[in-house]
Steps between C-alpha positions, in 0.01 A plus 500: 500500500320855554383720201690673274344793595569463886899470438783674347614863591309800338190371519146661522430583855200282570248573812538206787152399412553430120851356535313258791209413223774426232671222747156344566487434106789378524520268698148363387617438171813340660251268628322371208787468325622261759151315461506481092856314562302264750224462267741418210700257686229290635350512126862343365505260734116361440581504113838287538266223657252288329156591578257210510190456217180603640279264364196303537678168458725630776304608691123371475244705644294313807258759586151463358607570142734159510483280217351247738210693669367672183457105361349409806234790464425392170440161597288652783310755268395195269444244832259784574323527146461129490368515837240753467362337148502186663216603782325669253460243251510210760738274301852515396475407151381903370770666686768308325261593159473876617859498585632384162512840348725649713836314334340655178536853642862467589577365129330781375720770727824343398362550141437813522818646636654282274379707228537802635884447598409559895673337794249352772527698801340531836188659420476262196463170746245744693283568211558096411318435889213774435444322161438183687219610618316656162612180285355273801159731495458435135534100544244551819219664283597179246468246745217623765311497150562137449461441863129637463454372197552155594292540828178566348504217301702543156781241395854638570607486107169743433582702794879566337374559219217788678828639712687571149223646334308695809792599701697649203377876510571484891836412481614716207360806616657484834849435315458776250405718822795443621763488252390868332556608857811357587684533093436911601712466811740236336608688182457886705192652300489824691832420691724180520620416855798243550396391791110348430580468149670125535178416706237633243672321236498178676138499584387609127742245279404235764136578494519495140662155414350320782125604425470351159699157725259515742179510287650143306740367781235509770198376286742229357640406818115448636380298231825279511458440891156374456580255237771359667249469805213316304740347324672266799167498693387320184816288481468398906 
């Protein structure tokens, strides 16, 4: 098929050079037409077939984001905690105690992205494992207290008791530190960003229900062990 210009009698007399350029069009657009049609029939053939789901139950993900290996680097990251508190206190009974509040922080995330209508994402569980770490620094000021307390002499119901009143300030200020910090970045005073907002948010509502916990729970817990303890050593 040439142009309409290049056929029929009484036409324009054209110069050999522009009638050449006009058949080089042409036939170029000859040529994607004929790939369009290609295009379009491989497209009507893919939709008359059923396309599998893509999805993670489909196909689960074993790289280092599986299911499987992030629970075995949480079991890893808290092996490690419980580890390192154990050498420094030289027992195993005040990592368990330190460790208690950390259940308390997670409660206290799902609580407050309950109330706030949010989905737990990604950098959520991230700002859950970087709030491990504060909520177990505020039971180690509790407990090194009591530790102390208890090695220079004092009963371990008076050195609770000293922990509670002594170790108070310490422990609040460090949490209201951090949580003004983190609620600016959460909620976007000055400028919200999706992507660290999840995380701020975790490490302030967690923070925030687990301190008030940790003060009672870890205190509690202490005073409960050491019953128990004089308790059956009484008994046997």
């Amino acid at each position: 098929m040439r142009h309409p210009l290049l056929r029929g009698a009484g036409r324009p007399a054209y110069s050999k050079a522009l009638e050449a350029k006009l058949q080089a069009a042409e036939s170029r657009l000859m040529e994607a037409r004929d790939q369009v049609r290609m295009q379009l029939d491989v497209v009507a053939k893919l939709g008359s077939r059923a396309l599998p789901a893509f999805t993670t139950e489909q196909q689960p993900r074993r790289g280092c984001m599986g299911q499987g290996r992030k629970t075995h680097g949480r079991v890893h990251t808290y092996r490690g905690i419980f580890v390192i508190l154990a050498i420094q206190f030289s027992r195993v009974s005040y990592p368990l105690l330190v460790m208690l509040a950390i259940p308390f922080g997670a409660i206290g995330i799902i609580v407050g992205f309950f109330l706030h209508g949010q989905q737990l994402s990604i950098m959520a569980m991230m700002g859950f494992v970087a709030l491990t770490g504060v909520v177990v620094n505020d039971s180690l000021v509790i407990a090194v207290f009591i530790q102390r307390s208890i090695e220079t002499g004092m009963t371990w119901r008076e050195a609770v008791h000293e922990a509670g009143k002594r170790r108070l300030r310490a422990v609040l200020l460090t949490t209201i530190t951090t949580v003004v910090g983190l609620l600016t970045t959460a909620y976007g005073c000055g400028g919200f960003d999706p992507f660290v907002s999840p995380m701020a948010s975790a490490l302030s509502w967690g923070l925030i229900f687990s301190t008030d916990i940790t003060l009672l729970s870890i205190s509690a817990a202490f005073d409960i062990g050491m019953d128990v303890k004089y308790t059956a050593g009484r008994i046997w």
